[in-house]
SESEDREN-848414 format. One record per atom (N, C-alpha, C): residue number from 0; residue in three letters; x, y, z. Coordinates in Angstrom, 1 decimal, decimal comma. Layout:
N
{margu NUM firo Ala px X py Y pz Z}
...
//
This chain:
129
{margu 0 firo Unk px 0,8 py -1,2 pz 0,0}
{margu 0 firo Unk px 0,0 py 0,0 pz 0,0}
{margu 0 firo Unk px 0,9 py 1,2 pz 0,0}
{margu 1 firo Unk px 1,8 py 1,4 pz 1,0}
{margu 1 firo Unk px 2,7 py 2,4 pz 0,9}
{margu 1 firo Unk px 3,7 py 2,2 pz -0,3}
{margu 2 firo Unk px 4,1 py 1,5 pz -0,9}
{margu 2 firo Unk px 4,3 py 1,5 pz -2,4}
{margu 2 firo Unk px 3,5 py 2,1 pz -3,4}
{margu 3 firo Unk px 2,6 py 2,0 pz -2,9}
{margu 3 firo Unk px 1,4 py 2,3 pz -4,3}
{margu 3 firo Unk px 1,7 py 3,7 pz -3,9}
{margu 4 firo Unk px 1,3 py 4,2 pz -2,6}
{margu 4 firo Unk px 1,1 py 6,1 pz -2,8}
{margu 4 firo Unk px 2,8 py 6,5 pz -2,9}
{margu 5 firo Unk px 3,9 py 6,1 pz -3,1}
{margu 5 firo Unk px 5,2 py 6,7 pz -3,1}
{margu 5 firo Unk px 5,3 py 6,6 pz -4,8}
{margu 6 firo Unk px 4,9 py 5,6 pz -5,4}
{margu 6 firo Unk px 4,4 py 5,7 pz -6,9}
{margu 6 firo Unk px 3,5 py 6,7 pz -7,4}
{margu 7 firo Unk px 2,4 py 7,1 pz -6,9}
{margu 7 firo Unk px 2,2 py 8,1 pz -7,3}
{margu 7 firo Unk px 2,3 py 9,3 pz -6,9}
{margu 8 firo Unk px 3,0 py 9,3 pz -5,5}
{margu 8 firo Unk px 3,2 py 10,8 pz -5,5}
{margu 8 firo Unk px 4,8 py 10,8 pz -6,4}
{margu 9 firo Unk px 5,4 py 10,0 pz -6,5}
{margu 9 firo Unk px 6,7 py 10,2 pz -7,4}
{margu 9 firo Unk px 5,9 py 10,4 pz -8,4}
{margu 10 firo Unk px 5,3 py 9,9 pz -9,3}
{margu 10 firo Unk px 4,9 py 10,1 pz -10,7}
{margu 10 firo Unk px 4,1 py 11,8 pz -10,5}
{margu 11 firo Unk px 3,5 py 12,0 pz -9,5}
{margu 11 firo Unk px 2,8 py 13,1 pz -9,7}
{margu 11 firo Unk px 4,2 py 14,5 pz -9,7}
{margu 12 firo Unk px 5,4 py 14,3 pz -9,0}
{margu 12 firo Unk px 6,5 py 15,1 pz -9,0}
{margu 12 firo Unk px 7,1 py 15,5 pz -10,2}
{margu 13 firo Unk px 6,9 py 14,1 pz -11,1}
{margu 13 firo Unk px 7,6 py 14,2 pz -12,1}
{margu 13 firo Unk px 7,0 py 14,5 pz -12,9}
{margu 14 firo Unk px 4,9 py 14,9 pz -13,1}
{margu 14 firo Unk px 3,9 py 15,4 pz -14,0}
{margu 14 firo Unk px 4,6 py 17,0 pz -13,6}
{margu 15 firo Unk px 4,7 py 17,1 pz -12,3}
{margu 15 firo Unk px 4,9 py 18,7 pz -12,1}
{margu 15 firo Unk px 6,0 py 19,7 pz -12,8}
{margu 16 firo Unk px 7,1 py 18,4 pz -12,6}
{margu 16 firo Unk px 8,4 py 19,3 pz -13,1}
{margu 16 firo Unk px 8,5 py 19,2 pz -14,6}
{margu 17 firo Unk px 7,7 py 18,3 pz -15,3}
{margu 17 firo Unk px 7,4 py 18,2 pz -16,5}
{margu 17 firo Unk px 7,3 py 19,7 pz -17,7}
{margu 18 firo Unk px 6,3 py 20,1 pz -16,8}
{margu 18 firo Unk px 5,8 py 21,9 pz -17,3}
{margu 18 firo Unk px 6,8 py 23,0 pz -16,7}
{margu 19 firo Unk px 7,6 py 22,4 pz -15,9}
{margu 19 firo Unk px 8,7 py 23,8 pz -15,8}
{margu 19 firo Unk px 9,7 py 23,6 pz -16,5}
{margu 20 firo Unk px 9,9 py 22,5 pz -17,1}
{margu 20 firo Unk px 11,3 py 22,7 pz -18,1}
{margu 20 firo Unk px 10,7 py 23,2 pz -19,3}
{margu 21 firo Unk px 9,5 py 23,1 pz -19,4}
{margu 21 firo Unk px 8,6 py 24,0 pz -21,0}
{margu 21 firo Unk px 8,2 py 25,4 pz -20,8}
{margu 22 firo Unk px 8,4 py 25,3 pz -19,8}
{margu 22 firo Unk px 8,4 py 26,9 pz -19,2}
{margu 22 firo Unk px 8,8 py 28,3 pz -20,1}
{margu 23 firo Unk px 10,8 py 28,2 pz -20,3}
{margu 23 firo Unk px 10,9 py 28,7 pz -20,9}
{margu 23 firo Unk px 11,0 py 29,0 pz -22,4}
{margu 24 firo Unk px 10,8 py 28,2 pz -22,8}
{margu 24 firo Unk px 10,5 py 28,2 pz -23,5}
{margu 24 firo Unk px 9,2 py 28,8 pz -24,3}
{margu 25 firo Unk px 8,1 py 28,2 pz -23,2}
{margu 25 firo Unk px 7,0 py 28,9 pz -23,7}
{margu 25 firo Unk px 7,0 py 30,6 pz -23,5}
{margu 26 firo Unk px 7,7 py 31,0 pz -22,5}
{margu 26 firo Unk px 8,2 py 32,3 pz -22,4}
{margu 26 firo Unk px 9,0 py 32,9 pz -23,7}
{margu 27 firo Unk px 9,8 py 32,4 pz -23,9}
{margu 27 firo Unk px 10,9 py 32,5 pz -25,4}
{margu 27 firo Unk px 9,5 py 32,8 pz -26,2}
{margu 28 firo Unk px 8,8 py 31,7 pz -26,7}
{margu 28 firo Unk px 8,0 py 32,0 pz -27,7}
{margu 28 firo Unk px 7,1 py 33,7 pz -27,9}
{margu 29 firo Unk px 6,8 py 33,7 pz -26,2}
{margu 29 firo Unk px 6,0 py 34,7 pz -26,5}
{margu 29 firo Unk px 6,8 py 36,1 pz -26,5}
{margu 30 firo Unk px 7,8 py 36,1 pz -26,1}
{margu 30 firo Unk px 8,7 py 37,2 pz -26,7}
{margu 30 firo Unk px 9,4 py 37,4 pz -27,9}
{margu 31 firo Unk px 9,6 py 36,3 pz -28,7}
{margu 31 firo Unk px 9,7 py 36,2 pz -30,2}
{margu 31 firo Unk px 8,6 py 36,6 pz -31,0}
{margu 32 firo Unk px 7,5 py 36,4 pz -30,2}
{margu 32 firo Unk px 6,5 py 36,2 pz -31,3}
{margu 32 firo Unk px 6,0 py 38,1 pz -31,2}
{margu 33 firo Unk px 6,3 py 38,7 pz -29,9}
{margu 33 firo Unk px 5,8 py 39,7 pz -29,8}
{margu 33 firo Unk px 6,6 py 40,9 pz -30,4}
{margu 34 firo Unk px 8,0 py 40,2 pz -30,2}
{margu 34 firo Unk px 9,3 py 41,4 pz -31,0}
{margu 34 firo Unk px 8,6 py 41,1 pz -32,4}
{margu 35 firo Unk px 8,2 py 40,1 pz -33,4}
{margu 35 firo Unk px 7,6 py 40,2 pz -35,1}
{margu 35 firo Unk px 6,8 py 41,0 pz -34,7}
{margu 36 firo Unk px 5,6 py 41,1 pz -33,8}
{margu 36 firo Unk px 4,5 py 41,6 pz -34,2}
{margu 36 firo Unk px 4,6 py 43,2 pz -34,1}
{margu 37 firo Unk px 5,9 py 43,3 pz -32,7}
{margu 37 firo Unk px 5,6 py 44,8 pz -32,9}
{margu 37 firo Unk px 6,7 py 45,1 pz -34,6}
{margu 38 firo Unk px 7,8 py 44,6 pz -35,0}
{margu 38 firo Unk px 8,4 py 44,5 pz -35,9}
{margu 38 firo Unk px 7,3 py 45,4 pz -37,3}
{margu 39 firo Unk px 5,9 py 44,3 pz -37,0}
{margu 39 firo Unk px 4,8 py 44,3 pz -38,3}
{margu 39 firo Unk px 4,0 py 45,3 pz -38,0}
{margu 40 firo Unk px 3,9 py 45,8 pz -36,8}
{margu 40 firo Unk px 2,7 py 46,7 pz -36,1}
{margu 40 firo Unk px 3,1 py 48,1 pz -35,6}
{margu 41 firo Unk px 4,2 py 48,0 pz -35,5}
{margu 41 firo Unk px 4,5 py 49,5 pz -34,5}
{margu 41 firo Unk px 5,5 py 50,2 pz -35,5}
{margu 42 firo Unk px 5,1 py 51,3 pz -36,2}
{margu 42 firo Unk px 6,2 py 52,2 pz -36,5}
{margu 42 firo Unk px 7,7 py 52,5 pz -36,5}
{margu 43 firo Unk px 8,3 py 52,6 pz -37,3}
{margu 43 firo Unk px 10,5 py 52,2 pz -36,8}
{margu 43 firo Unk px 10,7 py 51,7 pz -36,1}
{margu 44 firo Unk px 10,5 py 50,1 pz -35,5}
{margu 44 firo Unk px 11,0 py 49,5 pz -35,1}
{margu 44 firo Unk px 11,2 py 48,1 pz -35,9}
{margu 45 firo Unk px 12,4 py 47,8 pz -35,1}
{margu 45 firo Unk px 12,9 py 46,7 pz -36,2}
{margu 45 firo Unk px 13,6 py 45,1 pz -34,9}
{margu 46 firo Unk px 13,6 py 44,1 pz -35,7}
{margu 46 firo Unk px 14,1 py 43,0 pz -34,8}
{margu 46 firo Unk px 15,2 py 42,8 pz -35,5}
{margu 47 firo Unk px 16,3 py 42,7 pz -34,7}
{margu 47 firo Unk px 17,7 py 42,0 pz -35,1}
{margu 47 firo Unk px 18,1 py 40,4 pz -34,8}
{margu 48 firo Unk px 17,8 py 39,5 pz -35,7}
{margu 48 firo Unk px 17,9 py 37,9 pz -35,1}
{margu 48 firo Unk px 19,1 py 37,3 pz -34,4}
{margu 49 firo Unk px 19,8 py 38,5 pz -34,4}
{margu 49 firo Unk px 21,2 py 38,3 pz -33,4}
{margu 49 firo Unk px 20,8 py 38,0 pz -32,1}
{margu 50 firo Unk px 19,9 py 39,0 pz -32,0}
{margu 50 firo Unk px 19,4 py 39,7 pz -30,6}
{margu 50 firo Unk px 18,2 py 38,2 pz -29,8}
{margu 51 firo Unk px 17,9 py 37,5 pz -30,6}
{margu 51 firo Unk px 16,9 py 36,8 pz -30,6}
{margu 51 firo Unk px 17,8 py 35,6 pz -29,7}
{margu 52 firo Unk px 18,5 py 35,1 pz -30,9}
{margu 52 firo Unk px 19,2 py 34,3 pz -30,3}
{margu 52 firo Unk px 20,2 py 34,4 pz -29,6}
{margu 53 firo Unk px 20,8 py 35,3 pz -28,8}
{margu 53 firo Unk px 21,6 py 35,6 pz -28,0}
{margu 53 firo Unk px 20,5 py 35,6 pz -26,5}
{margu 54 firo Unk px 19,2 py 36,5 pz -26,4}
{margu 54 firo Unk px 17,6 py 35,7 pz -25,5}
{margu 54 firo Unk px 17,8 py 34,4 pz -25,1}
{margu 55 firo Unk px 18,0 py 33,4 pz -26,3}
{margu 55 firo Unk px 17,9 py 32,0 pz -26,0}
{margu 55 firo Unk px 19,2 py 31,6 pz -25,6}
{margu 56 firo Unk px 19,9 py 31,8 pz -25,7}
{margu 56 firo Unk px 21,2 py 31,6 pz -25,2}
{margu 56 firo Unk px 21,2 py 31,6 pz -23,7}
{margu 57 firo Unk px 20,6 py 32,9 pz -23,1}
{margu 57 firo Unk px 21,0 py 33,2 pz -21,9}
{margu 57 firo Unk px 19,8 py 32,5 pz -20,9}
{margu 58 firo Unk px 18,5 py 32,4 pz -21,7}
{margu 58 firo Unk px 17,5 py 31,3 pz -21,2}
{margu 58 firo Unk px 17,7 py 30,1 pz -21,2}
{margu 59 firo Unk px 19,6 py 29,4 pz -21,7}
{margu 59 firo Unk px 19,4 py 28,5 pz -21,7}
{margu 59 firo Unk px 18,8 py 27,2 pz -22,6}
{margu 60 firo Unk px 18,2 py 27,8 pz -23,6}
{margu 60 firo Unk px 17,5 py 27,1 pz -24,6}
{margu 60 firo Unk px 18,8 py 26,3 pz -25,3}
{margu 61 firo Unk px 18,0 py 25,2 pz -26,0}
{margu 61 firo Unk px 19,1 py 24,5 pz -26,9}
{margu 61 firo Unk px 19,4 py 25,4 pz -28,4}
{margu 62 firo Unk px 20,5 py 24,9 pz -28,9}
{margu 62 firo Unk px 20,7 py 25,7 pz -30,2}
{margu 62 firo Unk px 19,6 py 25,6 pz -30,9}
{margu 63 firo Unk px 19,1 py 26,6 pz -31,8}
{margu 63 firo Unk px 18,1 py 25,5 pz -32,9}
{margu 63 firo Unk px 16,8 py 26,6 pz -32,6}
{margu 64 firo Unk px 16,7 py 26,8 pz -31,3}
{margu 64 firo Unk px 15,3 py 26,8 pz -31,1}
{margu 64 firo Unk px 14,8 py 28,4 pz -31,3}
{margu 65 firo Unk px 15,7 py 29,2 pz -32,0}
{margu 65 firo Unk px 15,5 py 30,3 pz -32,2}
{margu 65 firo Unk px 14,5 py 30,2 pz -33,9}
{margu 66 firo Unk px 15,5 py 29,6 pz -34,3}
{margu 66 firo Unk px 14,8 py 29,5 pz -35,9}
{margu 66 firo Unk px 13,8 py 28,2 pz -35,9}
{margu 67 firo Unk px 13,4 py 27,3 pz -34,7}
{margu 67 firo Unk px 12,4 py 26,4 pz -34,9}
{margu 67 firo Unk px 11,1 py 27,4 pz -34,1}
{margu 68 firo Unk px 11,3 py 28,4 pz -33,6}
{margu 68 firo Unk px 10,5 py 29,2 pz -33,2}
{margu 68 firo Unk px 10,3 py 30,2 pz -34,2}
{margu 69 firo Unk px 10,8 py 30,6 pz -34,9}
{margu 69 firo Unk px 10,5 py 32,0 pz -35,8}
{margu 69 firo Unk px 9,5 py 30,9 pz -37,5}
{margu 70 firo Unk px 10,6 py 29,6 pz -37,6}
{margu 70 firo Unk px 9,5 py 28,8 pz -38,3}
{margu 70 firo Unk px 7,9 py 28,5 pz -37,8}
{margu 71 firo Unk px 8,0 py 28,4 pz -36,5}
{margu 71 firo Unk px 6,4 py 28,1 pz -36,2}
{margu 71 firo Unk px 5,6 py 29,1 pz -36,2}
{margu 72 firo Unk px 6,4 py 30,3 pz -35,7}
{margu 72 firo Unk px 5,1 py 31,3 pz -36,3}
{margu 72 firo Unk px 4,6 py 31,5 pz -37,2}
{margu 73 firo Unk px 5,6 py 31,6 pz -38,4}
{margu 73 firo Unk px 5,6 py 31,6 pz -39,7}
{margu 73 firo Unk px 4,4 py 30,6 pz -40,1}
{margu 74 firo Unk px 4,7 py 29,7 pz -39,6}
{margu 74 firo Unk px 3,7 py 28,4 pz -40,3}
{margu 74 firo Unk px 2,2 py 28,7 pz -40,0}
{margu 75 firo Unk px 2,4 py 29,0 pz -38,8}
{margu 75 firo Unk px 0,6 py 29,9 pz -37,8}
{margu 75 firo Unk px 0,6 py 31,0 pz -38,5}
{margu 76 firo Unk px 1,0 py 31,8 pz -38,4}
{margu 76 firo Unk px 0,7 py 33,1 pz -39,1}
{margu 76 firo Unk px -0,2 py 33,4 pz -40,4}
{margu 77 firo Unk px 0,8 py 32,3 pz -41,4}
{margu 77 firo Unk px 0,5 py 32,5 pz -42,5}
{margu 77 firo Unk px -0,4 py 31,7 pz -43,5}
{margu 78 firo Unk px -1,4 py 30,4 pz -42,2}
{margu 78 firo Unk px -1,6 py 29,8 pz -43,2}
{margu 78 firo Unk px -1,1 py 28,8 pz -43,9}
{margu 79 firo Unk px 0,0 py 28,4 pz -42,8}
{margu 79 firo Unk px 0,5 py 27,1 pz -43,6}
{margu 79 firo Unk px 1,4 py 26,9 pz -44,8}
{margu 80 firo Unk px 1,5 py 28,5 pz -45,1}
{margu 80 firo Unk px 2,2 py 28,8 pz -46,8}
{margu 80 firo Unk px 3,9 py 28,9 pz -46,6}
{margu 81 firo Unk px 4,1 py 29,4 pz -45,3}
{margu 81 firo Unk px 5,6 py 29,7 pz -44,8}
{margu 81 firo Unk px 5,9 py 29,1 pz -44,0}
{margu 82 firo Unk px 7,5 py 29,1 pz -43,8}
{margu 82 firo Unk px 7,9 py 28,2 pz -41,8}
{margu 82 firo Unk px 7,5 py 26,7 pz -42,4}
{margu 83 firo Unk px 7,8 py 26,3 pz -41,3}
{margu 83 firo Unk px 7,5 py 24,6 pz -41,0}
{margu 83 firo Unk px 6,8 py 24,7 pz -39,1}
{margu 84 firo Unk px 5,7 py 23,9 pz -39,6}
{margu 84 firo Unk px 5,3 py 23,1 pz -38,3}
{margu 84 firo Unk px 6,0 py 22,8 pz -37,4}
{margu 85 firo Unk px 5,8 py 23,4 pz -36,0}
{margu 85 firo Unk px 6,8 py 22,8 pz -35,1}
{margu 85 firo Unk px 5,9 py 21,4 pz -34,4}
{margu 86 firo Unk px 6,3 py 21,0 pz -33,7}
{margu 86 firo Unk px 6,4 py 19,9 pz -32,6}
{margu 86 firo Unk px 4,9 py 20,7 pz -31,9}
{margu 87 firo Unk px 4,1 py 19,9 pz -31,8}
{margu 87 firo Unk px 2,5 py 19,5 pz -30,9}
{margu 87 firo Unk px 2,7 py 21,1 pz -29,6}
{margu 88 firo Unk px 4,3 py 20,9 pz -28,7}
{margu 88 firo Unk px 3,9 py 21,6 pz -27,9}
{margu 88 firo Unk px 4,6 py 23,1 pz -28,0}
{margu 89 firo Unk px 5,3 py 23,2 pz -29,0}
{margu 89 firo Unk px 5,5 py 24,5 pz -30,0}
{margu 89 firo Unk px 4,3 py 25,6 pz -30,3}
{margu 90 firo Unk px 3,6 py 24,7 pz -31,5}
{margu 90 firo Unk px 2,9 py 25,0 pz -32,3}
{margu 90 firo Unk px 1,4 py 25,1 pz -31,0}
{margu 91 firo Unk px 0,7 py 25,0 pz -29,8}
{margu 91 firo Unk px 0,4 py 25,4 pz -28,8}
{margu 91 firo Unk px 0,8 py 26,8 pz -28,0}
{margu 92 firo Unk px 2,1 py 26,8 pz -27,8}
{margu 92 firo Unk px 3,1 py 27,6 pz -27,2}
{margu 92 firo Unk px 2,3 py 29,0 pz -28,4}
{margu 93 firo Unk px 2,6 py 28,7 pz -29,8}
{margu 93 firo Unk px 2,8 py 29,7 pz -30,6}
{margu 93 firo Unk px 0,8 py 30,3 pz -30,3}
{margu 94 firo Unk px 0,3 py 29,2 pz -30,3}
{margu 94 firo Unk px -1,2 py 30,0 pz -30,4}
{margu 94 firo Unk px -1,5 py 30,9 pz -29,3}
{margu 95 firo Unk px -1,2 py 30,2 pz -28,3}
{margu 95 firo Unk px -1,2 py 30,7 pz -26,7}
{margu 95 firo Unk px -0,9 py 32,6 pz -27,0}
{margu 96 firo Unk px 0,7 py 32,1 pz -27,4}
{margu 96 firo Unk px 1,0 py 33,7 pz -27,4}
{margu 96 firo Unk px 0,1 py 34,4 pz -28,5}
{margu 97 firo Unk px 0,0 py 33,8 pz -29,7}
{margu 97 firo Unk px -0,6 py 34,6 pz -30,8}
{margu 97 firo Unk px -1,9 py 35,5 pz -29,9}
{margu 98 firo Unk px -2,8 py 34,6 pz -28,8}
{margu 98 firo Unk px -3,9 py 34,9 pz -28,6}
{margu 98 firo Unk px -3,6 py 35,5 pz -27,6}
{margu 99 firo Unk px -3,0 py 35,9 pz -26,9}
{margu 99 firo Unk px -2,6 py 36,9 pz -26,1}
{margu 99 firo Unk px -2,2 py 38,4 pz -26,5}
{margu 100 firo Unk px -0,9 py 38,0 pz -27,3}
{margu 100 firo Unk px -0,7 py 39,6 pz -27,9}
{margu 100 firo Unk px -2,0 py 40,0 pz -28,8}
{margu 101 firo Unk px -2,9 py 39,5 pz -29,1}
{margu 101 firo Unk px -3,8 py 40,2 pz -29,7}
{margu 101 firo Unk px -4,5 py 40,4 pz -28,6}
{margu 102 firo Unk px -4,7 py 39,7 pz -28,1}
{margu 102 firo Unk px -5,9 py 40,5 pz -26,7}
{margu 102 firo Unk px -5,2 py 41,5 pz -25,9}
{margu 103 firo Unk px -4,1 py 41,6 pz -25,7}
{margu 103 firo Unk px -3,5 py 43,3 pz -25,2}
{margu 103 firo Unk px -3,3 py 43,7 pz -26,2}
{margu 104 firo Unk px -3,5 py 43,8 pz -27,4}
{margu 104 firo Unk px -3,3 py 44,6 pz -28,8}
{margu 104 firo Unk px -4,3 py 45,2 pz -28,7}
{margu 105 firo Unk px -6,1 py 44,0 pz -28,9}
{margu 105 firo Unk px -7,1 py 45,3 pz -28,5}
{margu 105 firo Unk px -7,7 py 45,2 pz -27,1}
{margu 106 firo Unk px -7,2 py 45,5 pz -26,3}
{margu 106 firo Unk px -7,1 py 45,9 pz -25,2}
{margu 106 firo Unk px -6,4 py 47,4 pz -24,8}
{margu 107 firo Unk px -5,2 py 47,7 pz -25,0}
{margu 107 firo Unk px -4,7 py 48,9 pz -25,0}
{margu 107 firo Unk px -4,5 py 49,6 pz -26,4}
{margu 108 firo Unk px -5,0 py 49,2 pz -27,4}
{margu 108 firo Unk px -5,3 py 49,6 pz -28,8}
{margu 108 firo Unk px -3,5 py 49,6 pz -29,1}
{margu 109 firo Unk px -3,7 py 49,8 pz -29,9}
{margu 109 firo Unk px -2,0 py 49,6 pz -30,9}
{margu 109 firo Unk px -1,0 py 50,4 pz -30,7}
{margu 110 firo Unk px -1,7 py 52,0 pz -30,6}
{margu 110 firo Unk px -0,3 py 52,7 pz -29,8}
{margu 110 firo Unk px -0,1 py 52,0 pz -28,5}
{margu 111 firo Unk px -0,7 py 52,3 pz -27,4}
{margu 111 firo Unk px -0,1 py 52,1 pz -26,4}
{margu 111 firo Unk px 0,3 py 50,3 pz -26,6}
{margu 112 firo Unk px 0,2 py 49,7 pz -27,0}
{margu 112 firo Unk px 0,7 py 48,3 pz -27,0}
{margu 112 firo Unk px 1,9 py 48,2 pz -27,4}
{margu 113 firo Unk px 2,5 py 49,3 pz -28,6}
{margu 113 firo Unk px 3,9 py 49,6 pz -28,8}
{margu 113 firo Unk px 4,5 py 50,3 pz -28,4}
{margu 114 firo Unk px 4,2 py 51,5 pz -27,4}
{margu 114 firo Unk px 5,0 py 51,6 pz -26,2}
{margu 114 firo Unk px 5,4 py 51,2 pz -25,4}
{margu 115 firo Unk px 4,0 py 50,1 pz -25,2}
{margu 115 firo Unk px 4,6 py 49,2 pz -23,9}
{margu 115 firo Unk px 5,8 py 48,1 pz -24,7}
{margu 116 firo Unk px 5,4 py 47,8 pz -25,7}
{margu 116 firo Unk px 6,1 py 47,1 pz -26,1}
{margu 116 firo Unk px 8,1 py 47,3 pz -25,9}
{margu 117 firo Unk px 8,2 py 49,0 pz -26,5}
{margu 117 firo Unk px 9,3 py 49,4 pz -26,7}
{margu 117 firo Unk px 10,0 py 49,1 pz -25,2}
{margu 118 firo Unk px 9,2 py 49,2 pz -24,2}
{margu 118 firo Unk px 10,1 py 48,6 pz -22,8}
{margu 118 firo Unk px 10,1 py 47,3 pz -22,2}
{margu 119 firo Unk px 8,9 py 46,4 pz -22,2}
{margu 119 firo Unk px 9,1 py 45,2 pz -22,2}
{margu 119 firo Unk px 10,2 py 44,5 pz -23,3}
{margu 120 firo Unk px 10,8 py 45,3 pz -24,6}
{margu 120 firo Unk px 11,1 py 43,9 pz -25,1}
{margu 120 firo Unk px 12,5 py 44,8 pz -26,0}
{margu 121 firo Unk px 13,1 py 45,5 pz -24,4}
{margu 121 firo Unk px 14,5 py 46,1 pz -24,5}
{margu 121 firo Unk px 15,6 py 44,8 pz -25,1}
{margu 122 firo Unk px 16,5 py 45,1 pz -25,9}
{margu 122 firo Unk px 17,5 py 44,3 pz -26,2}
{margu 122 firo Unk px 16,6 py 43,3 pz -27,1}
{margu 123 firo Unk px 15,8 py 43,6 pz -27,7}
{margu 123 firo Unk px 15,0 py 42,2 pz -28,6}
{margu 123 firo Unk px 14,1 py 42,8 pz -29,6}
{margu 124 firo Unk px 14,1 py 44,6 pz -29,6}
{margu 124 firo Unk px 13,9 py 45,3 pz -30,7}
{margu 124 firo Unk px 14,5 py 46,1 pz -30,4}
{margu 125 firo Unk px 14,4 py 47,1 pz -31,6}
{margu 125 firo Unk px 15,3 py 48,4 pz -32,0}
{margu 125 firo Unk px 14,6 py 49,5 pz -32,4}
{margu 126 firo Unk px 14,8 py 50,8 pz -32,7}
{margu 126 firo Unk px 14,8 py 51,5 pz -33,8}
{margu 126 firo Unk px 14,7 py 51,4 pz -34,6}
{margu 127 firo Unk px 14,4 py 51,6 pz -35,9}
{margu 127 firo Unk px 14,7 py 51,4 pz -37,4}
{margu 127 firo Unk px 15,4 py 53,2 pz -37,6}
{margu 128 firo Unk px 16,2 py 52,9 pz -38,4}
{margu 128 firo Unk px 16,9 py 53,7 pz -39,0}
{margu 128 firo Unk px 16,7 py 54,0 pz -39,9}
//
């Protein structure tokens, strides 16, 4: 009997820690996805992919997942015409954010969304020149 519950509360430890190593990632996404949008939406500003992947670097992420992240948006975004399909919990990750930054998009309407933006997402957009 006490076997049985040390089995599931171990299994239940290991459901938990499961969703914090996706964590950042799902984080990653929605900062990638929100530097394009302001990139597409907000006035001279511009994304540098240096910048992006240098984010994932310091989050830790494995190599790779800067451009398997900029492919999945692509692939949501557009309709399936651009990018490649990421992986089940990617391509989740990507809707999540999609449906968020549009709900603070109309929520604080598009200017103030790209001011806020210009401070949350320091070092991950720029100016355009």
């Amino acid at each position: 009997m006490r076997r049985g519950a040390f089995i599931m509360m171990t299994a239940g430890l290991i459901a938990l820690a499961a969703p914090a190593q996706a964590e950042p990632r799902a984080e990653y996404v929605t900062l990638v996805l929100q530097a394009f949008a302001a990139k597409v939406n907000c006035p001279h500003t511009d994304v540098v992919y240096q910048d992006l992947v240098q984010k994932a670097n310091e989050m830790h992420l494995p190599d790779g997942t800067t451009e398997q992240v900029r492919k999945a948006i692509a692939y949501m975004l557009t309709g399936e015409r651009m990018g490649e399909r990421g992986d089940d919990e990617l391509m989740r990750d990507v809707a999540i954010a999609t449906q968020s930054t549009d709900f603070d998009q109309k929520r604080l309407g598009m200017p103030a969304w790209c001011e806020t933006q210009k401070g949350a997402l320091v070092g991950l957009i720029r100016n355009k020149e």
